[in-house]
N, C-alpha and C positions, 0 to 999 in steps of 0.2 A: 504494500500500500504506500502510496506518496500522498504524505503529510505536509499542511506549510501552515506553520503558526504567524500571523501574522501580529506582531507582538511591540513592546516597547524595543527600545534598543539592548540588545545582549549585556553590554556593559552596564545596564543600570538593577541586572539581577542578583538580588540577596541570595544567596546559594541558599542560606543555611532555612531560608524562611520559605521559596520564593514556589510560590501553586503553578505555575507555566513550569519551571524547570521541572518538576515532577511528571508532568506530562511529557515533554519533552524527552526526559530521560526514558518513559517507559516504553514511548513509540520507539527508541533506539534501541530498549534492548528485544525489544522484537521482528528486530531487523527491518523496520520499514526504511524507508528514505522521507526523511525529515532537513526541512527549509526553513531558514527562520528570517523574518523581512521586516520591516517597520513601514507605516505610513508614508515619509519620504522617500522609500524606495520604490515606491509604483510610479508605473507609467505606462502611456498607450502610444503605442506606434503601431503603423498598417492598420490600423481597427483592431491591434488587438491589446487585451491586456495585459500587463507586464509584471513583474517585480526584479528589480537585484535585488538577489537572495544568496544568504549562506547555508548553501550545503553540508550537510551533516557528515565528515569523511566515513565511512562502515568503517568494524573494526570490535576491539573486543572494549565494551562495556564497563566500566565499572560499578560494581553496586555501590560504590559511597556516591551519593550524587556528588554534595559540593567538589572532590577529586574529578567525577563526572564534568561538572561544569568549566573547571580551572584546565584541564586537560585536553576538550572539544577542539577538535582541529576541523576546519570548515575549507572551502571550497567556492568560489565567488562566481556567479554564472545569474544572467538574467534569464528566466523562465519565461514561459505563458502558465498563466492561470489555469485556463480549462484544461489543464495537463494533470491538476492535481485531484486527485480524488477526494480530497479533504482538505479544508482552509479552517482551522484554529483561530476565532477572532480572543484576541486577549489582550486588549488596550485600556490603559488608565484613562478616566472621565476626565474632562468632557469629552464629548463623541466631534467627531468633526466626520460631521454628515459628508462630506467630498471623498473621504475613504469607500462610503459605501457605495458612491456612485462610479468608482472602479470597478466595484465587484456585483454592481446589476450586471453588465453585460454577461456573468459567467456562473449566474448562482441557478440555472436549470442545469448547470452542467458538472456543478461542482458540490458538494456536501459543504456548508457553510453551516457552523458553530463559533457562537451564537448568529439564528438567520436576519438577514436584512431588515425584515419588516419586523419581528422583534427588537433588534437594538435601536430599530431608529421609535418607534415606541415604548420603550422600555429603559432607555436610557435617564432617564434623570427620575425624578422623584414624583413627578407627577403621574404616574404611570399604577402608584399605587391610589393615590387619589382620586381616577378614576374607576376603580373598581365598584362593580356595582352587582345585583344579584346574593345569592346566597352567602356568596363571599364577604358582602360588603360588611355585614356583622364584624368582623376581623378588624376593620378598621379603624385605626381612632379618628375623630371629628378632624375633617383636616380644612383649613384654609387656603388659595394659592393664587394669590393676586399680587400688583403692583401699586393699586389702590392704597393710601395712606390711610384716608378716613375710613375705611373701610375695614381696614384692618383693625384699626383702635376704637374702632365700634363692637369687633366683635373679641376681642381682648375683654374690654368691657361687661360683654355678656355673658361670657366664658363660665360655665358655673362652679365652677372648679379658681382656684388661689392663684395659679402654674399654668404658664404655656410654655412652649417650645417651639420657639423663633429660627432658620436655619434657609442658608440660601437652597434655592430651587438647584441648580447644577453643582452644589457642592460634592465633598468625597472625603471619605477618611476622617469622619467628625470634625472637620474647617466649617470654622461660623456657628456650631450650634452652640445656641445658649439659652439658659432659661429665663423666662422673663413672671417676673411678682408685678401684681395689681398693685400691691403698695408702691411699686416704683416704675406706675405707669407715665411718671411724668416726666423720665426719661427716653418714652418710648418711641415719641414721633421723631427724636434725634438719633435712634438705631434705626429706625426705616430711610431715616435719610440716608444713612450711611451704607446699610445694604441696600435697598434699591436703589440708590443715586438720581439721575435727572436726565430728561433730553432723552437721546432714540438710544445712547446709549444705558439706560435703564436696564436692572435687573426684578426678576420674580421673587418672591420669597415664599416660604409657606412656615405660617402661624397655627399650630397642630398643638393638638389638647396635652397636657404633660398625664404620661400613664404611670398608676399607681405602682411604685416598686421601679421605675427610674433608676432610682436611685443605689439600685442593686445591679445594675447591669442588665446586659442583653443576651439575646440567646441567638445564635448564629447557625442556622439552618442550611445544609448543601443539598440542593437536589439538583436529579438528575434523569431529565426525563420524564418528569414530574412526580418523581417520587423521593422523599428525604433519605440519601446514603450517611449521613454525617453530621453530627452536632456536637458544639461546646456553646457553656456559659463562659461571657465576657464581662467580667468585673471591673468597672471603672478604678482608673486613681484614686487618692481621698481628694475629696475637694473636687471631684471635676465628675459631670454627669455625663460624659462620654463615655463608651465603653470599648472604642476602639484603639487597638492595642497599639495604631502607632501614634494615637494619643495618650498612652501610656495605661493601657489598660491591663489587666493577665489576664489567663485563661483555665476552663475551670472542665472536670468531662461532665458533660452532660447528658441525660439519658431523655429520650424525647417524653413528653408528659402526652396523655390521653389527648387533652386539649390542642395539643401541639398536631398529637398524627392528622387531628381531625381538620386545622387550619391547613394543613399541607396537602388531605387529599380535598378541600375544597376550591383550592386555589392551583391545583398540580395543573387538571386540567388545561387551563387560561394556558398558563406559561408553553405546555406543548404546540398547543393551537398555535400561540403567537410566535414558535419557533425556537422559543428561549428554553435549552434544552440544558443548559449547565448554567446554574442561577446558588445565588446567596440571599437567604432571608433572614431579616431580622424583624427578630420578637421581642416585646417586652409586655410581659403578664398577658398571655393570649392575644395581644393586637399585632398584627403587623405594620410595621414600622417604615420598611424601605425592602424593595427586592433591587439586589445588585446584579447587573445583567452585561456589565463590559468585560470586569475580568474578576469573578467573586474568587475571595483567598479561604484560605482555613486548612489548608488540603494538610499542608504540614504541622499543624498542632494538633488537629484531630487526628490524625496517624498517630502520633507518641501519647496520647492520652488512652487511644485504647488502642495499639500494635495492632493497627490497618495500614493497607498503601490504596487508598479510594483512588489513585491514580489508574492502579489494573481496572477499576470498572469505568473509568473514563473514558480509557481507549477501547475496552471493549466493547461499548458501547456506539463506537465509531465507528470500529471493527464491523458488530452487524448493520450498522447504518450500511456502509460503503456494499457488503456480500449482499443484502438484501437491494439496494442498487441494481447489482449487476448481476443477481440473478434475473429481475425484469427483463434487461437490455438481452440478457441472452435468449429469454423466452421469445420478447419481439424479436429478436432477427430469425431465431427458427422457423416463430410464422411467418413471417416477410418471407423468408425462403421456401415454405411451402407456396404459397402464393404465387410468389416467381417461377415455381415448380408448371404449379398447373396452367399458368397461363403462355409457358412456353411449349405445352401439350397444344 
């Protein structure tokens, strides 16, 4: 199988942490051919699509990744897209919609994870905000405007002490903060400051604070739409984030009743919409945010409970791509009966 992770830049991978090298590593040691490209390396010549990419030299594996990653000797060669049986999207937010308009021309042709019309959907935070149906229950009260007065009206009516103020294309707990009614008279000077002014204006969303915040989140990996993987994330003292490279740890977690149940009411969506490798986060039964560009976890939830959830990633790729191209093989059988009889 020919793999192309299309990814950040190689140089900016934490060995010891990093959910893409885990992948990475597991398609190498199963001998596929694995490519690894970043945003700035696509391009289109002849109509077609391109990447310089670095190729994976074959060779013998080592099972220590970070050795794995220090060691990777690569190969520099521009490709066509449609060549590859599978494209790996695993880019840090924000999304820069022009990557995906590379990869329209090739995605009937190519297995794309995360798919097109999911990322471009699913990319920021609004994306839980619109949930609606059985699902919506899961949701806490969310807000998502630019509206100033609008927003400090419903701060105002809020029934609850506690909201949770956070820009709309944030990532990685940047900007979330919590905001007290007692110190609402601070407020219209943080929406100036996150939204700003003029066409350059940003969104925000002003979302109800859930009970037990304060204890962290719970970090959900599915796959497929089904949950393979969870830890609790315990904030710092003093800081109600709970993501860890805002200083959070991490804690095993074992899925609660309530949990399996938000997972298979929302699995569905996520399939439908293409988003076939996703991170959710939970705090006391709401979901919070589904991370849909490059969701991490892969490597703490491995050493909390001695799994490599990387083997079910690729093989899940694995029967994506077999199931592919058993079609293609049934269509050309009939195409070839076809051709059979009408050359009678």
């Amino acid at each position: 199988m020919k793999i192309c992770f299309l990814m950040y830049p190689w140089e900016q991978v934490k060995p010891d942490t990093d959910t893409t090298l885990r992948m990475v590593h597991e398609a190498a040691l199963r001998g596929h051919t694995v490519a690894i490209t970043s945003p700035a390396n696509l391009t289109i010549r002849d109509n077609i699509s391109s990447a310089f990419c670095n190729v994976l030299r074959k060779g013998k594996v080592s099972e220590n990744i970070p050795a794995f990653y220090r060691h990777a000797e690569f190969r520099r060669s521009r490709l066509p897209l449609a060549g590859f049986d599978a494209i790996i999207v695993r880019l840090n937010p924000p999304l820069d919609t022009i990557v995906l308009n590379f990869l329209d021309s090739i995605h009937g042709d190519v297995f794309i994870m995360n798919g097109l019309d999911g990322l471009r959907i699913g990319n920021n935070k609004l994306y839980t905000a619109a949930f609606n149906g059985p699902a919506s229950k899961y949701m806490p009260v969310t807000h998502v405007s630019k509206n100033k007065d609008y927003l400090e009206k419903a701060l105002e009516e809020n029934p609850g002490e506690r909201m949770i103020l956070k820009p709309l294309n944030g990532f990685g707990g940047k900007g979330v903060i919590v905001i007290e009614k007692s110190a609402r008279q601070s407020f219209r000077s943080l929406l100036d400051f996150y939204i700003g002014s003029g066409s350059n204006s940003n969104y925000v969303i002003l979302q109800e604070y859930i009970d037990g915040a304060e204890n962290g989140d719970v970090r959900i990996l599915m796959l497929n739409g089904e949950p393979i993987g969870a830890m609790r994330r315990i904030p710092a003292e003093n800081d109600v984030r709970s993501n860890v490279h805002a200083g959070g740890r991490v804690v095993k977690h074992t899925l609660t009743k309530a949990e399996r149940e938000l997972c298979r009411s929302i699995g569905p969506k996520l399939v439908r919409d293409g988003l076939y490798f996703t991170g959710l986060d939970v705090i006391n039964d709401k979901l919070i945010e589904v991370n849909v560009m490059a969701p991490g976890g892969i490597v703490r939830i491995n050493k909390l409970n001695r799994v490599r959830l990387q083997r079910q990633v690729i093989d899940f790729v694995e029967n994506v791509i077999e199931a592919r191209n058993l079609v293609e093989q049934r269509k050309s059988a009939f195409r070839k009966v076809i051709e059979d009889a009408d050359a009678v």
